[in-house]
C-alpha positions as CSV (number, residue, x, y, z in Angstrom):
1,X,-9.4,5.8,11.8
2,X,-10.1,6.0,8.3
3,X,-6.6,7.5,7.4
4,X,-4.4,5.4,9.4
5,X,-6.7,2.1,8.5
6,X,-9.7,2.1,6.3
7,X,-8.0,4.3,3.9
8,X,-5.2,1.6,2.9
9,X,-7.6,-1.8,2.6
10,X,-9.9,0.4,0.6
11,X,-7.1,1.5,-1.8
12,X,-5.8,-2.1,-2.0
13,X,-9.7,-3.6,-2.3
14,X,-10.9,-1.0,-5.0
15,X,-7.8,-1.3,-7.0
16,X,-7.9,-5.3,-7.1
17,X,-11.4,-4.9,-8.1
18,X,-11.1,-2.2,-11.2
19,X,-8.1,-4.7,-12.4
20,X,-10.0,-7.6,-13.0
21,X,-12.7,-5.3,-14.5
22,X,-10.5,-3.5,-16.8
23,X,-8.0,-5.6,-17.3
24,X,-9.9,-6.7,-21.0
25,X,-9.4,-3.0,-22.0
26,X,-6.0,-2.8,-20.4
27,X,-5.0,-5.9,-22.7
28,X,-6.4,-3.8,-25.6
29,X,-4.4,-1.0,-24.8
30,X,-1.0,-3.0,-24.3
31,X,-1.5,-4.9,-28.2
32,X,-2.5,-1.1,-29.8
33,X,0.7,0.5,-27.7
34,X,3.2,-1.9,-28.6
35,X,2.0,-1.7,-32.3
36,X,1.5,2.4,-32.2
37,X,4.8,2.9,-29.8
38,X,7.0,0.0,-32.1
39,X,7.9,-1.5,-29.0
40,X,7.0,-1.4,-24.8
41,X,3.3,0.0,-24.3
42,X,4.4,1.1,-20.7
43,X,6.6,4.2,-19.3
44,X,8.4,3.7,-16.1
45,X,9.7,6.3,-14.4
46,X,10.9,7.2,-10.7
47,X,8.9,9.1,-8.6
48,X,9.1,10.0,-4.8
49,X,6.8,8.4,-2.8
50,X,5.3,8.5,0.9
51,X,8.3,9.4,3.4
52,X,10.2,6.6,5.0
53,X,10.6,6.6,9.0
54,X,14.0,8.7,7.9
55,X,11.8,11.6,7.2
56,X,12.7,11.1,3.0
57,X,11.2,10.4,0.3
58,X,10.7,6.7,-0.6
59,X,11.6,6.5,-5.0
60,X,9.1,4.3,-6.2
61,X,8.3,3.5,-9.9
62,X,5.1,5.1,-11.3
63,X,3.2,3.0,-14.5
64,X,1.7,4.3,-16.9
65,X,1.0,3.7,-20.6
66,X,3.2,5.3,-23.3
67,X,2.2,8.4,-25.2
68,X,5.0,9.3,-27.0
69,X,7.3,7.4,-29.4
70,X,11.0,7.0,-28.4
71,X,12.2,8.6,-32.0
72,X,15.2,10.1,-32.5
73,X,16.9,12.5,-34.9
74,X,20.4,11.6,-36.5
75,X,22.2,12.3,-33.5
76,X,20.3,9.9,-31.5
77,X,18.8,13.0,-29.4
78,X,14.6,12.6,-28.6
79,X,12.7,14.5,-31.0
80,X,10.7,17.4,-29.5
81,X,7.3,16.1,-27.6
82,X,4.9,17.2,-30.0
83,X,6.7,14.7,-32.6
84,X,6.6,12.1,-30.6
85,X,3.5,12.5,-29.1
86,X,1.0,10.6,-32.1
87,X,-3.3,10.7,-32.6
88,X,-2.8,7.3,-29.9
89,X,-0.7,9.4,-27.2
90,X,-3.2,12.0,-27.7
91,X,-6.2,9.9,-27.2
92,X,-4.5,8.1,-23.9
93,X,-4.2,11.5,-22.5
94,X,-7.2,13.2,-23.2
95,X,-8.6,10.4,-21.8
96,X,-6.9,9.2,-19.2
97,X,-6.7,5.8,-20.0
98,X,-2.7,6.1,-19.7
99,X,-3.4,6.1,-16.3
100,X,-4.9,2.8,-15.7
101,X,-1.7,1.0,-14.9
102,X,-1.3,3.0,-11.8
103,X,-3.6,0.7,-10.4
104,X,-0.6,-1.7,-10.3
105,X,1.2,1.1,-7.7
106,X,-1.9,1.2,-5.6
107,X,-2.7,-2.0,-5.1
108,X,1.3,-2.8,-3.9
109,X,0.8,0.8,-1.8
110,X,3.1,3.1,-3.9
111,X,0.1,5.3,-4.1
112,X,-3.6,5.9,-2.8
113,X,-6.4,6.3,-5.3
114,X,-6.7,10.0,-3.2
115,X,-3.7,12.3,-3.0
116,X,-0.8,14.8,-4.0
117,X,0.0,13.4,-7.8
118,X,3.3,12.4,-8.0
119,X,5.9,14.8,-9.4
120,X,9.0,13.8,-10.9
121,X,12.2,13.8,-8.5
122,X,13.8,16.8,-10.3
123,X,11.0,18.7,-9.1
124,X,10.8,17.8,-5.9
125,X,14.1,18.8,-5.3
126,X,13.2,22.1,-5.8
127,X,10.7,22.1,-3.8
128,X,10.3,24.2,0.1
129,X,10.1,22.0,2.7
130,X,6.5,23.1,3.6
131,X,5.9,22.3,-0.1
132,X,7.2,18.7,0.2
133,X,5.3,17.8,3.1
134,X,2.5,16.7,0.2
135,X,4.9,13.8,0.4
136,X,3.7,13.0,3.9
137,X,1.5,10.9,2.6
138,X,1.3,8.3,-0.2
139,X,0.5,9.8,-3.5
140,X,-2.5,9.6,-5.6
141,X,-4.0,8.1,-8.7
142,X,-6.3,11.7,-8.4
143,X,-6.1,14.3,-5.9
144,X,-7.7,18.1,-4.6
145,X,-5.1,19.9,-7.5
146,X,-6.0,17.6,-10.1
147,X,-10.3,18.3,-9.4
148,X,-9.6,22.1,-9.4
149,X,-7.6,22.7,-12.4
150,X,-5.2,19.9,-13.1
151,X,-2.5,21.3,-15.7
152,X,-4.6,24.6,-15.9
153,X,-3.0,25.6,-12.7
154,X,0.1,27.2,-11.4
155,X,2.7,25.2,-10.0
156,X,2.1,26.9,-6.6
157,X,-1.3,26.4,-6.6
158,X,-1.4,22.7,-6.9
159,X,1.1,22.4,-4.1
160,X,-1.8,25.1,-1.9
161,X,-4.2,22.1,-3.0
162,X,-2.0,19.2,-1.6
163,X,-1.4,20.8,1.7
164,X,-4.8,22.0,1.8
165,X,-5.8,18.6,1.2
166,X,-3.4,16.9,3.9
167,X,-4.3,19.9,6.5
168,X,-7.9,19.6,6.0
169,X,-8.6,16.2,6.7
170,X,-8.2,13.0,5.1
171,X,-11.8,11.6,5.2
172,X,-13.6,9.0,3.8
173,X,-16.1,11.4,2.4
174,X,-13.5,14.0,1.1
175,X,-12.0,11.2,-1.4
176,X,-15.2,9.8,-2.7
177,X,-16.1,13.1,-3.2
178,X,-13.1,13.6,-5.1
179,X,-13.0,10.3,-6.9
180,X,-17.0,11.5,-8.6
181,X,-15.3,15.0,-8.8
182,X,-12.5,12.7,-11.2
183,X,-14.8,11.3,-13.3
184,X,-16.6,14.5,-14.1
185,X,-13.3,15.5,-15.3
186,X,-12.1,12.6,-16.8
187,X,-15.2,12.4,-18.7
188,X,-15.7,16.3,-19.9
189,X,-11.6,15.2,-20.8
190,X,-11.0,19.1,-19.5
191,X,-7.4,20.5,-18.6
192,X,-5.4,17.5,-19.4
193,X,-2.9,19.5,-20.7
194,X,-2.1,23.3,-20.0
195,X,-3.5,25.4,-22.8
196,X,-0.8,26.3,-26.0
197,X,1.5,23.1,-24.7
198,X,1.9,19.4,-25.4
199,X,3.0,18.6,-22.4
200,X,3.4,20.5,-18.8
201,X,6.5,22.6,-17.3
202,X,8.7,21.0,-14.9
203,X,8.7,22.9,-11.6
204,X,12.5,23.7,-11.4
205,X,11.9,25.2,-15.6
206,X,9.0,27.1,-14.3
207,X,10.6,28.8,-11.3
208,X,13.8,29.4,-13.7
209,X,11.5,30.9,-16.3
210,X,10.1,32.9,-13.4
211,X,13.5,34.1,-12.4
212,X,13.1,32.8,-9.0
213,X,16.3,30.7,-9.2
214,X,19.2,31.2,-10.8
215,X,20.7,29.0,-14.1
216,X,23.5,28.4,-11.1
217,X,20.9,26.8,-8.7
218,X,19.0,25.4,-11.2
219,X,21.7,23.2,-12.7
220,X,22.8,22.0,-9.0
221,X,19.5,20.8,-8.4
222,X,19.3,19.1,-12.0
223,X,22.4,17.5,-10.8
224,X,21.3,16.6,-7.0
225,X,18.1,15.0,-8.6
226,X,20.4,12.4,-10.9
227,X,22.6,11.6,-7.7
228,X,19.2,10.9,-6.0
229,X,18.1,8.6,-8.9
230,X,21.3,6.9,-8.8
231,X,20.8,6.2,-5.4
Protein backbone atom coordinates (compact mmCIF):
# COMPACT_ATOMS: atom_id res chain seq x y z
CA UNK A 1 0.00 0.00 0.00
CA UNK A 2 2.55 2.39 1.00
CA UNK A 3 4.68 1.91 -2.19
CA UNK A 4 2.11 1.84 -4.74
CA UNK A 5 0.05 4.86 -2.84
CA UNK A 6 1.16 6.56 0.32
CA UNK A 7 4.70 6.66 -0.91
CA UNK A 8 3.87 9.19 -3.95
CA UNK A 9 1.37 11.82 -1.91
CA UNK A 10 3.93 11.78 0.78
CA UNK A 11 6.84 12.64 -1.66
CA UNK A 12 4.61 15.23 -3.39
CA UNK A 13 3.17 16.64 0.31
CA UNK A 14 6.74 16.82 2.05
CA UNK A 15 8.42 18.32 -0.90
CA UNK A 16 5.68 21.22 -1.33
CA UNK A 17 6.13 21.78 2.31
CA UNK A 18 10.20 22.00 2.57
CA UNK A 19 9.70 24.52 -0.62
CA UNK A 20 7.83 27.02 1.02
CA UNK A 21 10.11 26.55 4.08
CA UNK A 22 13.29 26.90 2.25
CA UNK A 23 12.53 28.70 -0.39
CA UNK A 24 14.11 32.15 1.66
CA UNK A 25 17.41 30.19 1.68
CA UNK A 26 16.95 28.84 -1.85
CA UNK A 27 16.51 32.70 -3.00
CA UNK A 28 19.79 33.31 -1.12
CA UNK A 29 21.49 30.71 -2.82
CA UNK A 30 20.20 31.60 -6.46
CA UNK A 31 21.53 35.72 -5.88
CA UNK A 32 25.16 34.30 -4.32
CA UNK A 33 25.28 31.57 -7.47
CA UNK A 34 24.62 33.80 -10.15
CA UNK A 35 27.14 36.35 -8.63
CA UNK A 36 29.87 33.40 -7.64
CA UNK A 37 29.07 31.25 -11.10
CA UNK A 38 28.92 34.88 -13.38
CA UNK A 39 25.86 33.67 -14.71
CA UNK A 40 22.89 30.64 -14.18
CA UNK A 41 22.97 29.41 -10.34
CA UNK A 42 21.35 26.10 -11.58
CA UNK A 43 22.83 22.80 -13.53
CA UNK A 44 20.57 20.84 -15.60
CA UNK A 45 21.37 17.76 -16.75
CA UNK A 46 19.58 14.48 -18.08
CA UNK A 47 19.14 11.66 -16.02
CA UNK A 48 17.18 8.38 -16.47
CA UNK A 49 14.33 8.14 -14.55
CA UNK A 50 11.61 5.51 -13.35
CA UNK A 51 10.87 2.98 -16.37
CA UNK A 52 8.09 3.69 -18.68
CA UNK A 53 5.37 0.88 -19.41
CA UNK A 54 8.02 0.09 -22.49
CA UNK A 55 10.26 -1.38 -19.85
CA UNK A 56 13.03 1.90 -20.50
CA UNK A 57 14.19 4.40 -18.85
CA UNK A 58 12.15 7.65 -18.72
CA UNK A 59 15.21 10.84 -19.30
CA UNK A 60 14.14 13.31 -17.03
CA UNK A 61 16.09 16.57 -16.06
CA UNK A 62 17.66 16.53 -12.59
CA UNK A 63 18.21 20.35 -10.71
CA UNK A 64 20.60 21.14 -8.84
CA UNK A 65 22.68 24.24 -7.95
CA UNK A 66 25.89 24.99 -9.72
CA UNK A 67 29.28 24.15 -8.16
CA UNK A 68 31.58 24.76 -10.72
CA UNK A 69 32.24 27.75 -13.06
CA UNK A 70 31.74 27.18 -16.81
CA UNK A 71 35.66 28.58 -17.48
CA UNK A 72 37.41 27.79 -20.27
CA UNK A 73 41.03 27.72 -21.52
CA UNK A 74 42.01 29.50 -24.92
CA UNK A 75 40.69 26.82 -26.90
CA UNK A 76 37.36 27.07 -25.43
CA UNK A 77 37.87 23.44 -23.72
CA UNK A 78 36.42 23.28 -19.67
CA UNK A 79 39.11 23.67 -17.43
CA UNK A 80 39.85 20.70 -15.19
CA UNK A 81 37.11 20.28 -12.10
CA UNK A 82 39.24 21.36 -9.46
CA UNK A 83 39.53 24.86 -11.34
CA UNK A 84 36.28 25.28 -11.67
CA UNK A 85 35.06 24.04 -8.72
CA UNK A 86 35.51 27.63 -6.21
CA UNK A 87 35.36 27.99 -1.92
CA UNK A 88 31.10 28.43 -2.98
CA UNK A 89 30.98 25.01 -5.10
CA UNK A 90 32.82 23.64 -2.24
CA UNK A 91 30.56 24.72 0.49
CA UNK A 92 27.26 23.61 -1.68
CA UNK A 93 28.67 20.23 -1.71
CA UNK A 94 29.98 19.64 1.48
CA UNK A 95 26.80 20.71 2.45
CA UNK A 96 24.43 19.59 0.42
CA UNK A 97 22.57 22.53 -0.12
CA UNK A 98 23.18 22.06 -4.07
CA UNK A 99 20.70 19.66 -3.64
CA UNK A 100 17.74 21.57 -2.63
CA UNK A 101 16.40 22.19 -6.06
CA UNK A 102 15.71 18.54 -6.39
CA UNK A 103 12.75 19.17 -4.58
CA UNK A 104 11.38 20.76 -7.80
CA UNK A 105 11.83 16.85 -9.45
CA UNK A 106 9.97 15.46 -6.53
CA UNK A 107 7.28 17.38 -6.22
CA UNK A 108 6.48 16.92 -10.38
CA UNK A 109 7.43 12.96 -9.63
CA UNK A 110 10.82 12.68 -11.45
CA UNK A 111 12.04 11.41 -8.14
CA UNK A 112 11.11 10.15 -4.56
CA UNK A 113 12.78 11.73 -1.52
CA UNK A 114 13.80 7.71 -0.99
CA UNK A 115 15.67 5.82 -3.69
CA UNK A 116 18.58 4.71 -6.13
CA UNK A 117 20.38 8.35 -6.82
CA UNK A 118 20.22 9.13 -10.18
CA UNK A 119 23.29 8.36 -12.30
CA UNK A 120 24.02 10.01 -15.40
CA UNK A 121 22.86 8.25 -18.77
CA UNK A 122 26.41 7.35 -19.81
CA UNK A 123 26.58 5.25 -16.90
CA UNK A 124 23.64 3.64 -17.10
CA UNK A 125 24.45 2.36 -20.34
CA UNK A 126 26.97 0.43 -19.00
CA UNK A 127 25.17 -0.90 -16.61
CA UNK A 128 23.86 -5.14 -16.27
CA UNK A 129 20.44 -5.44 -16.56
CA UNK A 130 20.11 -6.72 -12.99
CA UNK A 131 22.07 -3.51 -12.19
CA UNK A 132 19.50 -1.31 -13.94
CA UNK A 133 16.60 -2.65 -12.33
CA UNK A 134 17.44 0.22 -9.49
CA UNK A 135 15.59 2.12 -12.23
CA UNK A 136 12.39 0.21 -11.44
CA UNK A 137 11.55 2.67 -9.44
CA UNK A 138 11.68 6.52 -9.34
CA UNK A 139 14.87 7.77 -8.02
CA UNK A 140 15.75 9.54 -4.98
CA UNK A 141 16.73 12.81 -3.36
CA UNK A 142 18.72 10.15 -0.70
CA UNK A 143 18.79 6.52 -0.78
CA UNK A 144 20.29 2.97 1.10
CA UNK A 145 24.04 3.73 -0.96
CA UNK A 146 24.08 7.21 -0.16
CA UNK A 147 23.50 6.33 4.09
CA UNK A 148 26.20 3.70 3.88
CA UNK A 149 29.06 5.29 2.19
CA UNK A 150 27.82 7.69 -0.42
CA UNK A 151 31.09 8.51 -2.77
CA UNK A 152 33.20 6.39 -0.22
CA UNK A 153 31.96 3.37 -1.98
CA UNK A 154 32.58 1.17 -4.94
CA UNK A 155 30.52 1.56 -7.92
CA UNK A 156 29.30 -2.00 -7.36
CA UNK A 157 28.51 -1.61 -4.04
CA UNK A 158 26.08 1.18 -4.40
CA UNK A 159 24.20 -0.65 -7.10
CA UNK A 160 24.19 -4.01 -4.11
CA UNK A 161 22.50 -1.04 -1.95
CA UNK A 162 19.85 -0.06 -4.60
CA UNK A 163 18.70 -3.55 -5.29
CA UNK A 164 19.01 -4.32 -1.73
CA UNK A 165 16.88 -1.52 -1.10
CA UNK A 166 14.11 -2.34 -3.97
CA UNK A 167 14.27 -6.25 -2.93
CA UNK A 168 13.92 -5.59 0.72
CA UNK A 169 10.94 -3.70 0.87
CA UNK A 170 9.91 -0.34 0.26
CA UNK A 171 8.36 0.71 3.58
CA UNK A 172 7.24 3.52 5.23
CA UNK A 173 9.51 2.94 8.12
CA UNK A 174 12.59 2.01 5.93
CA UNK A 175 12.64 5.64 4.28
CA UNK A 176 12.14 7.66 7.40
CA UNK A 177 14.65 5.79 8.75
CA UNK A 178 16.72 6.64 5.95
CA UNK A 179 15.75 10.24 5.65
CA UNK A 180 17.19 10.71 9.88
CA UNK A 181 19.97 8.38 8.56
CA UNK A 182 20.48 11.56 5.71
CA UNK A 183 20.62 14.21 8.06
CA UNK A 184 23.22 12.53 10.31
CA UNK A 185 25.17 12.54 7.25
CA UNK A 186 24.33 15.68 5.81
CA UNK A 187 25.10 17.19 8.97
CA UNK A 188 28.56 15.37 10.05
CA UNK A 189 29.08 16.68 5.94
CA UNK A 190 30.97 13.02 5.68
CA UNK A 191 31.83 11.21 2.24
CA UNK A 192 30.53 13.86 -0.08
CA UNK A 193 33.26 13.32 -2.19
CA UNK A 194 35.56 10.16 -2.60
CA UNK A 195 38.76 10.68 -0.70
CA UNK A 196 41.95 12.26 -2.98
CA UNK A 197 39.18 13.56 -5.81
CA UNK A 198 37.09 16.62 -6.53
CA UNK A 199 34.62 14.99 -7.99
CA UNK A 200 33.49 11.09 -8.41
CA UNK A 201 34.38 8.48 -11.34
CA UNK A 202 31.82 7.82 -13.97
CA UNK A 203 30.88 4.14 -13.92
CA UNK A 204 31.88 3.37 -17.66
CA UNK A 205 35.77 5.26 -16.49
CA UNK A 206 35.83 3.10 -13.50
CA UNK A 207 35.16 -0.28 -15.17
CA UNK A 208 37.60 0.93 -18.02
CA UNK A 209 40.19 1.75 -15.40
CA UNK A 210 39.39 -1.65 -14.01
CA UNK A 211 40.03 -3.28 -17.26
CA UNK A 212 36.63 -4.78 -17.34
CA UNK A 213 35.71 -3.27 -20.72
CA UNK A 214 37.65 -2.58 -23.36
CA UNK A 215 38.65 1.33 -24.93
CA UNK A 216 36.54 -0.50 -27.93
CA UNK A 217 33.35 -1.05 -25.77
CA UNK A 218 33.82 1.76 -23.89
CA UNK A 219 33.74 4.32 -26.70
CA UNK A 220 30.41 2.54 -28.19
CA UNK A 221 28.74 3.06 -25.12
CA UNK A 222 30.00 6.80 -24.92
CA UNK A 223 28.49 6.97 -28.20
CA UNK A 224 25.02 4.90 -27.60
CA UNK A 225 24.60 7.34 -24.49
CA UNK A 226 24.72 10.64 -26.88
CA UNK A 227 22.25 8.92 -29.42
CA UNK A 228 20.06 8.34 -26.22
CA UNK A 229 20.32 12.04 -25.23
CA UNK A 230 19.48 13.05 -28.56
CA UNK A 231 16.52 11.08 -28.41
Amino acid sequence: MYKVFFKRFSDFFLSLIALMVLSPILLVLMVVGAVTMKGNPFFVQPRPGKKGKDGKERIFKLIKLRTMSNAKDKEGNLLPDEVRLNAYGKFLRSTSLDELPELINILVGDMSIIGPRPQLVRDMVFMTREQRRRHDVRPGLSGLAQVNGRNNITWEQKFQYDLAYIDGGITFANDVKIIFQTIGKVLKRSDTVREGTVSDMDFGDWLLEKGEVDQATYDAKQAEAKEMLRG
